[in-house]
N, CA, C and O of each residue as an XYZ file, in Angstrom:
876
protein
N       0.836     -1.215      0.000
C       0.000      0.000      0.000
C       0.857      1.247      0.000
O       0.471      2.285     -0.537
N       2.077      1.127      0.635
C       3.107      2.349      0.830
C       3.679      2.369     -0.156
O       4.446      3.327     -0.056
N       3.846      1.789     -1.339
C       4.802      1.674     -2.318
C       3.665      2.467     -3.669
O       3.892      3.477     -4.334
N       2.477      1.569     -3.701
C       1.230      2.373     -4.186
C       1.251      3.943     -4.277
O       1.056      4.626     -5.283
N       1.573      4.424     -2.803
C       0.989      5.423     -2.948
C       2.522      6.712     -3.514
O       2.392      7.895     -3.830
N       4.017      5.763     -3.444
C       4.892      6.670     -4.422
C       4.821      7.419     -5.238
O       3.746      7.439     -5.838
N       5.837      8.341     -5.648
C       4.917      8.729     -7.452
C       6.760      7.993     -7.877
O       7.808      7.648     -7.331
N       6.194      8.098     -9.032
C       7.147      7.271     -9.759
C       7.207      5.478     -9.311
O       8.146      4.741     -9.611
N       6.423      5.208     -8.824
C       6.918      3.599     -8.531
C       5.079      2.934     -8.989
O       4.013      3.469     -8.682
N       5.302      1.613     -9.805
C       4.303      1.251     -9.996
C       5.078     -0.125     -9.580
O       6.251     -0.450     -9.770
N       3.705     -1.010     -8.770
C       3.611     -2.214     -7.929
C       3.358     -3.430     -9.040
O       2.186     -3.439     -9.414
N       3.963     -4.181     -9.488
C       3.430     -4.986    -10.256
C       3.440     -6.347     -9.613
O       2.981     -7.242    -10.323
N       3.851     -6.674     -8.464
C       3.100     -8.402     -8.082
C       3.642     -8.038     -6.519
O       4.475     -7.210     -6.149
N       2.699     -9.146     -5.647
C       3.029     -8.725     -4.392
C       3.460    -10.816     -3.893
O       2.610    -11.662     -4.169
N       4.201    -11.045     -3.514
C       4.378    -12.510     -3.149
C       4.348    -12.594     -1.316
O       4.672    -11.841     -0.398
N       3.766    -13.955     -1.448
C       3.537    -14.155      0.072
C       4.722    -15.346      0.679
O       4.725    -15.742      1.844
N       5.724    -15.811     -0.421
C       6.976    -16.246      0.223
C       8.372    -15.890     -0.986
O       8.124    -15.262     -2.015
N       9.537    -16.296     -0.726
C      10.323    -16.309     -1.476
C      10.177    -16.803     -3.085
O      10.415    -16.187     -4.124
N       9.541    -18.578     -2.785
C       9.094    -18.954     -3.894
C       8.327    -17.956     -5.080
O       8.547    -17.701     -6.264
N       7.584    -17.659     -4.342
C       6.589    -16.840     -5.290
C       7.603    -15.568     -5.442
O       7.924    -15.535     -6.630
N       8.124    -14.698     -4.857
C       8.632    -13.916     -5.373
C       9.703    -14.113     -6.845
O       9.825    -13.279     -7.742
N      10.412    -15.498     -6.751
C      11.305    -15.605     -7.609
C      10.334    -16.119     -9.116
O      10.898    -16.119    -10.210
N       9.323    -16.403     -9.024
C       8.270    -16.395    -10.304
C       7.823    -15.198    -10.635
O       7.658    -14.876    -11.811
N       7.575    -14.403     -9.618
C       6.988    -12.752     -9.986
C       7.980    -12.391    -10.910
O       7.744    -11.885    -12.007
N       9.403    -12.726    -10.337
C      10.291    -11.839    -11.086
C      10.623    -12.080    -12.488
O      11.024    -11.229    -13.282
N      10.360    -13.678    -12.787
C      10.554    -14.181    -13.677
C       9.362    -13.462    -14.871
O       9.727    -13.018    -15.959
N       7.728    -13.466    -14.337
C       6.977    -13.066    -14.949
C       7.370    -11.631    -15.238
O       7.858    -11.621    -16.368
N       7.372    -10.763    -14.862
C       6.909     -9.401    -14.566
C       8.594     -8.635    -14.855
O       8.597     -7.413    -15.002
N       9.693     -9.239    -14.910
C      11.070     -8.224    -14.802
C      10.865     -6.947    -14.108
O      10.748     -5.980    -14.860
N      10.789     -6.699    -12.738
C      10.813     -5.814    -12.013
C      12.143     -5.197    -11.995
O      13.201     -5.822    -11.923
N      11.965     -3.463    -12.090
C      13.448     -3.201    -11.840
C      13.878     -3.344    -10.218
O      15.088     -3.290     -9.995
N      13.255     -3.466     -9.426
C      13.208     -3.522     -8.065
C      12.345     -4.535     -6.834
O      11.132     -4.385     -6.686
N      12.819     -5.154     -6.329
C      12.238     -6.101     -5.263
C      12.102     -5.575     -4.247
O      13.074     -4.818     -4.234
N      11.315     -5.342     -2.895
C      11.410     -4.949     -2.138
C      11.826     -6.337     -1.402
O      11.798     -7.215     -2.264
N      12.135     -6.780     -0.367
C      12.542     -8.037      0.144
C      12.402     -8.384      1.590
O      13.291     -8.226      2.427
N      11.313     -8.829      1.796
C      11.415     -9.301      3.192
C      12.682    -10.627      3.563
O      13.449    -10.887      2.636
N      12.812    -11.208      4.548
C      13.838    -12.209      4.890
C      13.202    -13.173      6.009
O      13.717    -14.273      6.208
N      12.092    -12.753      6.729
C      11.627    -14.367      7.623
C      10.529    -14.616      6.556
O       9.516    -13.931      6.419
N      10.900    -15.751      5.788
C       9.199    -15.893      4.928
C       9.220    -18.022      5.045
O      10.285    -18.571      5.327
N       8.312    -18.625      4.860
C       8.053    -19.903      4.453
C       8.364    -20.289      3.452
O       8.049    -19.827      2.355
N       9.132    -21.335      3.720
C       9.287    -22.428      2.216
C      10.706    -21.740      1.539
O      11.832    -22.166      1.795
N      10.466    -20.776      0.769
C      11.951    -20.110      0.817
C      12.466    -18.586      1.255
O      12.328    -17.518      0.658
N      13.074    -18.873      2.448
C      13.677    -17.201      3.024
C      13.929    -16.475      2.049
O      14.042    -16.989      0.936
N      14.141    -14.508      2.314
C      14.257    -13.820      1.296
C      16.175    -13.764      0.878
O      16.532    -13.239     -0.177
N      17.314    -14.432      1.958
C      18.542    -14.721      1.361
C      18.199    -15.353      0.132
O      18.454    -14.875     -0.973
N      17.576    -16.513      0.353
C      17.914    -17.649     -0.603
C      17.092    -17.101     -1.413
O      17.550    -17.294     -2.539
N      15.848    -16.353     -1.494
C      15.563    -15.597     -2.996
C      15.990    -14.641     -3.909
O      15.878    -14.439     -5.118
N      16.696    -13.939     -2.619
C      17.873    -12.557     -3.504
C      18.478    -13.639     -4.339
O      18.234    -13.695     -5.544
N      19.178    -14.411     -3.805
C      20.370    -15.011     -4.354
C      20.302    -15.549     -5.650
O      21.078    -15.437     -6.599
N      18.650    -16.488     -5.459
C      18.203    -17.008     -6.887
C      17.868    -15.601     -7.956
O      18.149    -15.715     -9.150
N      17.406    -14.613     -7.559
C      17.154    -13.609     -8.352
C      18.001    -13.140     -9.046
O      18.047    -12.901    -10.252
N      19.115    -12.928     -7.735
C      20.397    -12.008     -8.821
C      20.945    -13.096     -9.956
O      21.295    -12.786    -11.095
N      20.943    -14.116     -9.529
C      21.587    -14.972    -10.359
C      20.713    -15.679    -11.582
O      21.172    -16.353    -12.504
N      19.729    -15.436    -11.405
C      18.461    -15.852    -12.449
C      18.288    -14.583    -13.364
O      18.328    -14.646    -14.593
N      18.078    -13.338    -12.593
C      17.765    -12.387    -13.319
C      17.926    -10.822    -12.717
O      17.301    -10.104    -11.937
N      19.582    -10.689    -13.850
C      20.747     -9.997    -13.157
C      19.904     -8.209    -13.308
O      20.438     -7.270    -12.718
N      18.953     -8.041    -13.920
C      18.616     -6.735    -14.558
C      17.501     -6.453    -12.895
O      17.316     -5.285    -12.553
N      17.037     -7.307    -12.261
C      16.719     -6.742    -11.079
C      16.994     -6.650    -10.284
O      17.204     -7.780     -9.843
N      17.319     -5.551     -9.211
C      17.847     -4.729     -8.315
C      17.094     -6.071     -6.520
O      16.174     -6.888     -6.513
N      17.935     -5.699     -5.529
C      16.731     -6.077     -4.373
C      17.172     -5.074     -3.255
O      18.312     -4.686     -3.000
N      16.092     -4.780     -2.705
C      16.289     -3.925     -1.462
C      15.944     -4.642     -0.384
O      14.754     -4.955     -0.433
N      16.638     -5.120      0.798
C      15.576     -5.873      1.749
C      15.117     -4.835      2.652
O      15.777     -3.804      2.780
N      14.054     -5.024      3.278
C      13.130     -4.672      4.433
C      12.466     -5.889      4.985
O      11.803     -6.825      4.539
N      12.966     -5.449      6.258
C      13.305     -6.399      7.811
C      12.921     -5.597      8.983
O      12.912     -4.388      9.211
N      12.590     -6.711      9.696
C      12.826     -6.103     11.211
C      13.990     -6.552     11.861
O      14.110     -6.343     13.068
N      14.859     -7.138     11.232
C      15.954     -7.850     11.698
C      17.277     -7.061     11.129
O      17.717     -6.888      9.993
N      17.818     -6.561     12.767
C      19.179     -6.013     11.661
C      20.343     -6.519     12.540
O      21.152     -5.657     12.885
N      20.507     -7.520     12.867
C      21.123     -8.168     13.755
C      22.394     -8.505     11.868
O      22.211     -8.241     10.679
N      23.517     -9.166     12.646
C      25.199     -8.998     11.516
C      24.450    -10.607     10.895
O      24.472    -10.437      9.676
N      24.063    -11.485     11.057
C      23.566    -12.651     10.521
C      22.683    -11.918      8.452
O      22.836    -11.865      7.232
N      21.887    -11.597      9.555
C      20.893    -11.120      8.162
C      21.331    -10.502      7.238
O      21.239    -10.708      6.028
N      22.087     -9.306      8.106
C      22.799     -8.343      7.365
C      23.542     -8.775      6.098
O      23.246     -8.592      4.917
N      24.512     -9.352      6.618
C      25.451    -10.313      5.742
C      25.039    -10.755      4.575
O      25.091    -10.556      3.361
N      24.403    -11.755      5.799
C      23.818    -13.186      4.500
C      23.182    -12.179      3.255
O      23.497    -12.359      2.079
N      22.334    -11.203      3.650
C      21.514    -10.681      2.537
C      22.487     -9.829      1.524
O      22.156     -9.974      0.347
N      23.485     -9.071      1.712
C      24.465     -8.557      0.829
C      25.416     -9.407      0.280
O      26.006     -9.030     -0.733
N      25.634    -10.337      0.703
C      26.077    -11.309      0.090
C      25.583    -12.107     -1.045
O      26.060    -12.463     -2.123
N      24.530    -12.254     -0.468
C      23.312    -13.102     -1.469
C      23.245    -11.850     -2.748
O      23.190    -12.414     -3.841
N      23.236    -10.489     -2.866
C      23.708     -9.884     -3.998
C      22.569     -8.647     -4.225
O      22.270     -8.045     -5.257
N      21.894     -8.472     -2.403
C      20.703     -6.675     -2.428
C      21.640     -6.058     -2.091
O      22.475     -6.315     -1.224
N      21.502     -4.818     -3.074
C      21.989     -3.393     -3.024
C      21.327     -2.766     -2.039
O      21.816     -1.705     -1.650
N      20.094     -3.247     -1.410
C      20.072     -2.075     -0.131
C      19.456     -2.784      0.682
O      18.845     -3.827      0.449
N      19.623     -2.140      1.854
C      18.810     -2.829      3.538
C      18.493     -1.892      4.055
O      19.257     -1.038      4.504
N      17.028     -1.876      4.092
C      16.538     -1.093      5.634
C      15.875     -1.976      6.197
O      15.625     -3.150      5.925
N      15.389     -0.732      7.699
C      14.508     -1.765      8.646
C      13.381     -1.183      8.579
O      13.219     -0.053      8.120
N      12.363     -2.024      9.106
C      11.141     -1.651      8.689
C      10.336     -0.379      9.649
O       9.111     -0.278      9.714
N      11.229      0.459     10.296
C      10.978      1.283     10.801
C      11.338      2.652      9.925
O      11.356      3.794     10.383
N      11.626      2.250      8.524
C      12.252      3.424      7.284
C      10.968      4.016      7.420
O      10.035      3.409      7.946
N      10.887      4.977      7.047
C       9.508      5.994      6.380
C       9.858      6.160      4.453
O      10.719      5.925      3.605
N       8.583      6.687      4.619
C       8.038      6.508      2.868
C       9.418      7.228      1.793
O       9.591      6.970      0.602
N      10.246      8.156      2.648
C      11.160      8.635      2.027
C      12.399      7.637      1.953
O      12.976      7.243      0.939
N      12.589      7.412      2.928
C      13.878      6.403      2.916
C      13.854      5.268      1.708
O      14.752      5.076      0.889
N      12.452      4.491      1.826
C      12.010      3.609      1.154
C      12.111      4.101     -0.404
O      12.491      3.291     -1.250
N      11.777      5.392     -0.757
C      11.808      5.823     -2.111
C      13.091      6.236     -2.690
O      13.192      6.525     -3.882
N      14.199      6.275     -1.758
C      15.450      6.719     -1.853
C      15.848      5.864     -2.307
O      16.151      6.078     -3.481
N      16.159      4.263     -1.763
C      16.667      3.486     -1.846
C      16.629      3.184     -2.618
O      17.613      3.202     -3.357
N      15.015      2.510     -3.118
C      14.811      2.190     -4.324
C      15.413      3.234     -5.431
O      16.103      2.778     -6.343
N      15.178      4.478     -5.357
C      16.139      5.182     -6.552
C      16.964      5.508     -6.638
O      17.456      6.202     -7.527
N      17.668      4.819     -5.089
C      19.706      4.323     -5.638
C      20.120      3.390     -5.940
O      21.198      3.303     -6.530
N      19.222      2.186     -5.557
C      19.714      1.140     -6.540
C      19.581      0.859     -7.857
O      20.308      0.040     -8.420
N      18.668      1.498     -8.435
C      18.029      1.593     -9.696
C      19.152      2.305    -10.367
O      19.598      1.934    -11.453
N      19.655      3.453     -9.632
C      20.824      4.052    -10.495
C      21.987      3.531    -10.527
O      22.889      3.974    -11.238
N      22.116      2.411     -9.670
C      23.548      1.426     -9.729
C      24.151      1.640     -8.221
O      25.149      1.161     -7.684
N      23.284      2.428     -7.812
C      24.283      2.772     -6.262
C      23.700      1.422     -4.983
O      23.062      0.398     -5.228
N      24.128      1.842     -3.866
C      23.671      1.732     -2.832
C      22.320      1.911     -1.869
O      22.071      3.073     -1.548
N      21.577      1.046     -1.462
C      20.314      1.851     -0.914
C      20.287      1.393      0.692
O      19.441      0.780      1.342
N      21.429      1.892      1.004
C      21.739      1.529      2.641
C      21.309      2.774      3.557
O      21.586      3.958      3.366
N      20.495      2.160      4.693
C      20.463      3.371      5.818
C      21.656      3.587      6.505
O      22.502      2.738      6.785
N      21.671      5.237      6.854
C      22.856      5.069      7.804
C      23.067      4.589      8.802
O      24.100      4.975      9.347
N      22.241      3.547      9.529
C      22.683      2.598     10.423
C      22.915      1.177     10.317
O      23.101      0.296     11.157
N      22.841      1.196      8.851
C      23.386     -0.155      8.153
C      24.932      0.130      7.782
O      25.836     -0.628      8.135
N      25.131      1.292      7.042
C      26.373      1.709      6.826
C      27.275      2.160      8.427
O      28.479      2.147      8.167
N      27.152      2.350      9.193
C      27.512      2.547     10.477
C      27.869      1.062     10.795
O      29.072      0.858     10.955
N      27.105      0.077     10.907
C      27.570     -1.347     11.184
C      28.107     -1.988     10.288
O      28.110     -3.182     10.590
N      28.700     -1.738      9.050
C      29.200     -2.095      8.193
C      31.064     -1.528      8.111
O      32.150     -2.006      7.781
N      30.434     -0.078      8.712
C      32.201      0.345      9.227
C      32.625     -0.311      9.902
O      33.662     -0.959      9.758
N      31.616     -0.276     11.162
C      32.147     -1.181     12.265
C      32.723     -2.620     12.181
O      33.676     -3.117     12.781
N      31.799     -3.193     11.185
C      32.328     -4.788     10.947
C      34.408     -4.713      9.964
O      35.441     -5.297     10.293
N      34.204     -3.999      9.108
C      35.100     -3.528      8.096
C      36.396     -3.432      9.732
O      37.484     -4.006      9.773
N      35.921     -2.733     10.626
C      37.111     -2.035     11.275
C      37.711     -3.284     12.207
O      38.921     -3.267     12.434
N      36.837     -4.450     12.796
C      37.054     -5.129     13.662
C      37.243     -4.824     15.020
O      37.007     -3.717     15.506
N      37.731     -5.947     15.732
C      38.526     -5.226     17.313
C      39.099     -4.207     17.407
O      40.087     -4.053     16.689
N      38.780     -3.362     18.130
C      40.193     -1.955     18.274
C      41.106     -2.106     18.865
O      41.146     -2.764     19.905
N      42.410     -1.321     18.145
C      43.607     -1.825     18.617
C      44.022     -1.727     20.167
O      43.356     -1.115     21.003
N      45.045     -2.316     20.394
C      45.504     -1.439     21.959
C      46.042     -0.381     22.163
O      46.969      0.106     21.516
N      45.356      0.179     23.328
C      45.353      1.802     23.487
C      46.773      1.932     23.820
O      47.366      1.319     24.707
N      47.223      2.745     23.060
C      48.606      3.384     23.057
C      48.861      4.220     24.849
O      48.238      5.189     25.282
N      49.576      3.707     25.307
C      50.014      4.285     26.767
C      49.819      5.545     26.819
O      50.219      5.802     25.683
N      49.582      6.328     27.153
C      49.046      8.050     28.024
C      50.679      9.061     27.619
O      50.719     10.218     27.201
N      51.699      8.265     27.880
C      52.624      9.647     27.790
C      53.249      9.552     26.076
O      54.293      9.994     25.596
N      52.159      8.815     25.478
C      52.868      8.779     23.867
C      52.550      9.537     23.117
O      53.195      9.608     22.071
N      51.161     10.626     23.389
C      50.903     11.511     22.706
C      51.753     12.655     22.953
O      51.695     13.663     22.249
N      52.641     12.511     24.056
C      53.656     13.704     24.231
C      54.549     13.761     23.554
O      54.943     14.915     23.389
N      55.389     12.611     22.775
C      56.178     12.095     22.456
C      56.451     13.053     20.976
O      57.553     13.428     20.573
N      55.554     13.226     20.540
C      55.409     14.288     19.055
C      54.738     15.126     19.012
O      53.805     15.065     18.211
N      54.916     16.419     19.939
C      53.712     17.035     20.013
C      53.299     18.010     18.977
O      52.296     18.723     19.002
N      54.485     17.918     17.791
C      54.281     18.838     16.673
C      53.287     17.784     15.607
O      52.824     18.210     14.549
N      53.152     16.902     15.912
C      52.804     16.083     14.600
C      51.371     16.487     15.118
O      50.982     16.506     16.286
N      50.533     16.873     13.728
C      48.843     17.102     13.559
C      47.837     15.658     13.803
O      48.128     14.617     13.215
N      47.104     15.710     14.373
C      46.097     14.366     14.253
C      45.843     14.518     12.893
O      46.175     15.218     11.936
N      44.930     13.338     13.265
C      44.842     12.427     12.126
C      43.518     13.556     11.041
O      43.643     13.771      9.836
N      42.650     13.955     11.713
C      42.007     15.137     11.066
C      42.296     16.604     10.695
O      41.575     17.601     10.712
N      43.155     16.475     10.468
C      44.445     18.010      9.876
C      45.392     17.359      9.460
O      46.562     17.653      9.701
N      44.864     15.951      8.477
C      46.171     15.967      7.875
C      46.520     17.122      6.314
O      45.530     17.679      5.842
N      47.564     17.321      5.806
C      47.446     18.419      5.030
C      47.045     17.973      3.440
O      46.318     16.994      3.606
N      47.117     18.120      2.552
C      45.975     18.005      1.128
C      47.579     16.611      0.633
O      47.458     15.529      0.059
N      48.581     17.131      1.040
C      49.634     16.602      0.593
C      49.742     14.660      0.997
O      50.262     13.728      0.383
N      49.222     14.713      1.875
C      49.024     13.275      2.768
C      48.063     12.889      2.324
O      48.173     11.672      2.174
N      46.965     13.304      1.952
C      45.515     13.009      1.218
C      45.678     11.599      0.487
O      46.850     11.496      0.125
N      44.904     10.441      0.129
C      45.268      9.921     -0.841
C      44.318     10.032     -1.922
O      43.194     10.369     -1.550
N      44.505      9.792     -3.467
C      43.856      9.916     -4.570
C      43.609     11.961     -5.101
O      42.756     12.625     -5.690
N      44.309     12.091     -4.749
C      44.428     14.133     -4.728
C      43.377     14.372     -3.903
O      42.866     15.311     -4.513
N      42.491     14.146     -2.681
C      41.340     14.330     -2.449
C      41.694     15.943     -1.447
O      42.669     16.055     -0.703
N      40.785     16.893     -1.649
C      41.250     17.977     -1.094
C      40.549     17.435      0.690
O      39.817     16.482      0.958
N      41.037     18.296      1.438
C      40.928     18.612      2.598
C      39.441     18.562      3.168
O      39.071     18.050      4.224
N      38.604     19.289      2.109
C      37.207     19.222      2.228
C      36.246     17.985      1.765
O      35.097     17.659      2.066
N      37.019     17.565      1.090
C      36.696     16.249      0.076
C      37.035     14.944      1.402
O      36.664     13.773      1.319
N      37.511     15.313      2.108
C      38.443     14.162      3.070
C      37.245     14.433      4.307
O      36.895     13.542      5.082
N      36.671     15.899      4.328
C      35.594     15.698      5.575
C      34.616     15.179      5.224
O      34.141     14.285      5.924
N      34.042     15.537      4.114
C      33.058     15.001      3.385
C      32.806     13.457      3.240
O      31.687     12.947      3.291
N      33.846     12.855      3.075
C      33.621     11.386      3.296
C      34.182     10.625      4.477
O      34.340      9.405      4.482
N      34.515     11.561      5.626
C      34.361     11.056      7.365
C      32.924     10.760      7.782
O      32.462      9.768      8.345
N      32.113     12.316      7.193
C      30.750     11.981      7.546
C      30.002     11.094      6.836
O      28.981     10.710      7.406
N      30.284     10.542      5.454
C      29.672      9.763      5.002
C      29.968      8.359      5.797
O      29.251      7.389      6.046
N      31.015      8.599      6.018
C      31.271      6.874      6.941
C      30.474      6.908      8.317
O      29.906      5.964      8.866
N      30.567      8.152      8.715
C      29.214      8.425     10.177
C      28.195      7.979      9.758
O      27.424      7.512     10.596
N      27.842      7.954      8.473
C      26.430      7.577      8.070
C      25.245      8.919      7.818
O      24.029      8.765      7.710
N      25.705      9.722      7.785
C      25.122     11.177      8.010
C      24.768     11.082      6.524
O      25.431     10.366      5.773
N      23.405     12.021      5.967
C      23.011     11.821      4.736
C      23.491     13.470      4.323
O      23.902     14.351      5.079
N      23.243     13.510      2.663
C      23.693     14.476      2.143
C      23.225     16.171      2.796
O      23.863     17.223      2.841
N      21.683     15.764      3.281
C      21.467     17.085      4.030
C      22.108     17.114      5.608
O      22.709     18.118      5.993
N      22.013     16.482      6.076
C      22.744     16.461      7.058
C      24.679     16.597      7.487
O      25.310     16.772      8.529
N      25.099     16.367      5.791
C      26.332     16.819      6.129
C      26.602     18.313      5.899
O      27.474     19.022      6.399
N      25.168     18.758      4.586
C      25.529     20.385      4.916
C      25.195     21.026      5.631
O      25.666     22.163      5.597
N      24.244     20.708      6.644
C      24.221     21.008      8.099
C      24.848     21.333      8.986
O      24.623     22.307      9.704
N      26.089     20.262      9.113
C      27.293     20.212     10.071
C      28.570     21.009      9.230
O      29.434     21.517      9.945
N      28.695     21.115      7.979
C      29.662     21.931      7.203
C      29.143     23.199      7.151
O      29.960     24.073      6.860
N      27.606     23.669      7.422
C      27.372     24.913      6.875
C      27.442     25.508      5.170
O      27.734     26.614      4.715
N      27.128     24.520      4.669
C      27.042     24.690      3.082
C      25.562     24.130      2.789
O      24.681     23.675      3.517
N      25.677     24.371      1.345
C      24.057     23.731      0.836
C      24.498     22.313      0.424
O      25.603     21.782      0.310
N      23.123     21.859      0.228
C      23.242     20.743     -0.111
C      23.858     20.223     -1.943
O      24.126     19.137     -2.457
N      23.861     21.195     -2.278
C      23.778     21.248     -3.778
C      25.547     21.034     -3.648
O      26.098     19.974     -3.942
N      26.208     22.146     -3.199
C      27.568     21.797     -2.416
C      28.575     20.499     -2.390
O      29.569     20.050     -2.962
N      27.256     20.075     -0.895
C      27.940     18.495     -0.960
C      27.899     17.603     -1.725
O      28.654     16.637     -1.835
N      26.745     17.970     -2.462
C      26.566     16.568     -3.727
C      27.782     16.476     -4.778
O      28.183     15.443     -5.312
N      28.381     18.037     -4.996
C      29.354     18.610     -5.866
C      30.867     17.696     -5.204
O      31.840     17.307     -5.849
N      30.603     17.571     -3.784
C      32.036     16.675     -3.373
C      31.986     16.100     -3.460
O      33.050     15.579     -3.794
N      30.885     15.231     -3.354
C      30.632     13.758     -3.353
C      31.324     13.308     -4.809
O      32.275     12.569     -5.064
N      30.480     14.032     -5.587
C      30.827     13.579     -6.959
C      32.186     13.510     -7.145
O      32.812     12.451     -7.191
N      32.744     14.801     -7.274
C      34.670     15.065     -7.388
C      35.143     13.632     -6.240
O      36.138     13.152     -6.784
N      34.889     12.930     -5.138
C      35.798     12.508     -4.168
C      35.263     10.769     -4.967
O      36.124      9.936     -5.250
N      33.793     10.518     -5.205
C      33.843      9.175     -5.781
C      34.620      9.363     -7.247
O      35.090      8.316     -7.692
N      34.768     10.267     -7.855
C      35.194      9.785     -9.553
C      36.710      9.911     -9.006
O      37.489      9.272     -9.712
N      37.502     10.783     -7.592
C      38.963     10.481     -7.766
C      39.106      9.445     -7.090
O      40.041      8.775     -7.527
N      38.435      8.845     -5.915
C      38.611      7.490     -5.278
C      37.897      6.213     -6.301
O      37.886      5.024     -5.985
N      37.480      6.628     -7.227
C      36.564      5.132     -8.246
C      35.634      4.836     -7.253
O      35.297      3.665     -7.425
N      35.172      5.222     -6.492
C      33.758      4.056     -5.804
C      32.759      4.540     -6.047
O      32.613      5.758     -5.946
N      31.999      3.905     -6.351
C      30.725      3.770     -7.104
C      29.190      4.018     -6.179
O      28.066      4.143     -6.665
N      29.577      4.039     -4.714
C      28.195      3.978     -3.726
C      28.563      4.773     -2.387
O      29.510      5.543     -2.229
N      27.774      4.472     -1.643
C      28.117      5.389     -0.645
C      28.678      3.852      0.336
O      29.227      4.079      1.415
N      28.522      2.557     -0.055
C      28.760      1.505      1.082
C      30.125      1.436      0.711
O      30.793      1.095      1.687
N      31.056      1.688     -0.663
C      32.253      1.754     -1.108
C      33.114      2.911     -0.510
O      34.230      2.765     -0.013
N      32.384      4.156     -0.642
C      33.612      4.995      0.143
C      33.365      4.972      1.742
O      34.126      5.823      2.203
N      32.584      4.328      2.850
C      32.672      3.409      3.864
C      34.019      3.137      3.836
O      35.057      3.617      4.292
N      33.639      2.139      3.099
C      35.261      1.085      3.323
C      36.950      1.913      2.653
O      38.123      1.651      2.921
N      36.442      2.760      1.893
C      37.505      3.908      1.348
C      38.094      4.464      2.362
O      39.308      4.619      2.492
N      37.027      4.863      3.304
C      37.219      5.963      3.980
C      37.838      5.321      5.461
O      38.349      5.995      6.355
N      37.693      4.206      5.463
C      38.306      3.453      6.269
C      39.611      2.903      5.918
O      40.619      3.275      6.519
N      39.641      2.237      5.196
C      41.371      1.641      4.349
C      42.128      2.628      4.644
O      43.194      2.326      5.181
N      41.926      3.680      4.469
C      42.718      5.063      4.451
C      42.928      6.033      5.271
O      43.378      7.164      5.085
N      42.308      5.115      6.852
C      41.853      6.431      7.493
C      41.717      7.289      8.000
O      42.085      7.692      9.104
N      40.810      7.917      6.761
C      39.770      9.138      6.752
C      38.802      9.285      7.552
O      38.475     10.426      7.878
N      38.144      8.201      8.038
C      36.275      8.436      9.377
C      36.914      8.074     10.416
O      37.706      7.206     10.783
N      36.281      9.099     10.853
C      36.241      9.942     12.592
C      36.650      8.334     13.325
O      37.622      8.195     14.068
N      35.935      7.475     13.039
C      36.119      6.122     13.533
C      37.665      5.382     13.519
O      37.960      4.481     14.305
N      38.482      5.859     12.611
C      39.371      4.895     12.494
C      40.563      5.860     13.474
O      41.392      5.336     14.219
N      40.369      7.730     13.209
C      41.170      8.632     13.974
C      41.280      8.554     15.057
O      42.257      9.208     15.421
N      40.503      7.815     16.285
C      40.843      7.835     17.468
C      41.536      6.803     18.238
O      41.794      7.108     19.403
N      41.923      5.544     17.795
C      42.581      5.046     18.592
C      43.805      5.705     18.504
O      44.733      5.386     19.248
């Protein structure tokens, strides 16, 4: 009924388990699945999985009440471009769907938040108390200078995708920068075409390998 009432999205089959979903898709070539994951007879892993691999031209988004690292997984693995929980509202839900459709990502930021986290593992051991004295000219890790950057990414380009690894969305990072949104979209763009990543769950892990998010600067 929530998908109904979109503009731009028309509903063409509704399935009451996996099985049936992987015939809808077959009938109907949907550019988009929405995807539940507790269903009968066949779970929605094991239907992403048959989907992507049956029929590569449709996209899957799951929606769950489950966001525990099991589901998570299994379901990005199995080969959906996006996960929310079923506590998204009508916007989130319409987002997603029209980032995966464009080839991107349709992750909430508290999917991408546990996805850093998994990416980062155990944290290291805390460096003893009198070691930050030890260099007191050297800048943290957030002032490093454009020169240390990797991929030419400017200075601003390097905050810009800390907060994307926070999980913070495009209005919300010009919020905290004090710019428009039109702005950040402008970095986004320049920082994925000089880093190559293609989504926002890719410069995550960018922004980590390298790091750039607030997350990896403090130990």
């Amino acid at each position: 009924m929530l998908l109904g009432l979109l503009p731009g999205i028309e509903v063409v089959g509704a399935a009451a388990d996996g099985e049936e979903a992987v015939r809808l898709v077959a009938q109907h070539a949907p550019d988009v699945v929405l995807m539940d994951l507790r269903m009968p007879r066949c779970d929605g892993v094991e239907a992403t999985r048959l989907i992507r691999a049956q029929h590569p031209g449709t996209e899957v988004v799951v929606l769950t009440t489950y966001a525990d690292d099991d589901s998570l997984f299994a379901a990005l693995q199995a080969g959906a471009r996006g996960y929310l929980t079923k506590d998204a509202g009508a916007e989130e839900i319409a987002r997603a769907i029209a980032d995966v459709r464009a080839g991107a990502a349709g992750l909430s930021p508290q999917v991408q938040r546990r996805l850093l986290e998994r990416l980062a593992g155990p944290p290291a051991p805390a460096a003893p108390p009198a070691a930050a004295a030890l260099d007191p000219v050297a800048p943290p890790p957030q002032h490093r200078s454009t020169q240390q950057l990797p991929d030419g990414l400017t200075a601003r380009e390097a905050e810009v995708l800390a907060l994307i690894a926070d999980g913070l969305s495009n209005a919300e990072i010009a919020e905290a920068l004090f710019v428009s949104p039109a702005t950040v979209k402008t970095h986004i763009n320049n920082l994925f075409a000089k880093t190559a990543v293609r989504d926002r769950a890719q410069a995550v892990s960018y922004a980590f390998r390298h790091g750039l998010s607030r997350g990896s600067q403090t130990d």
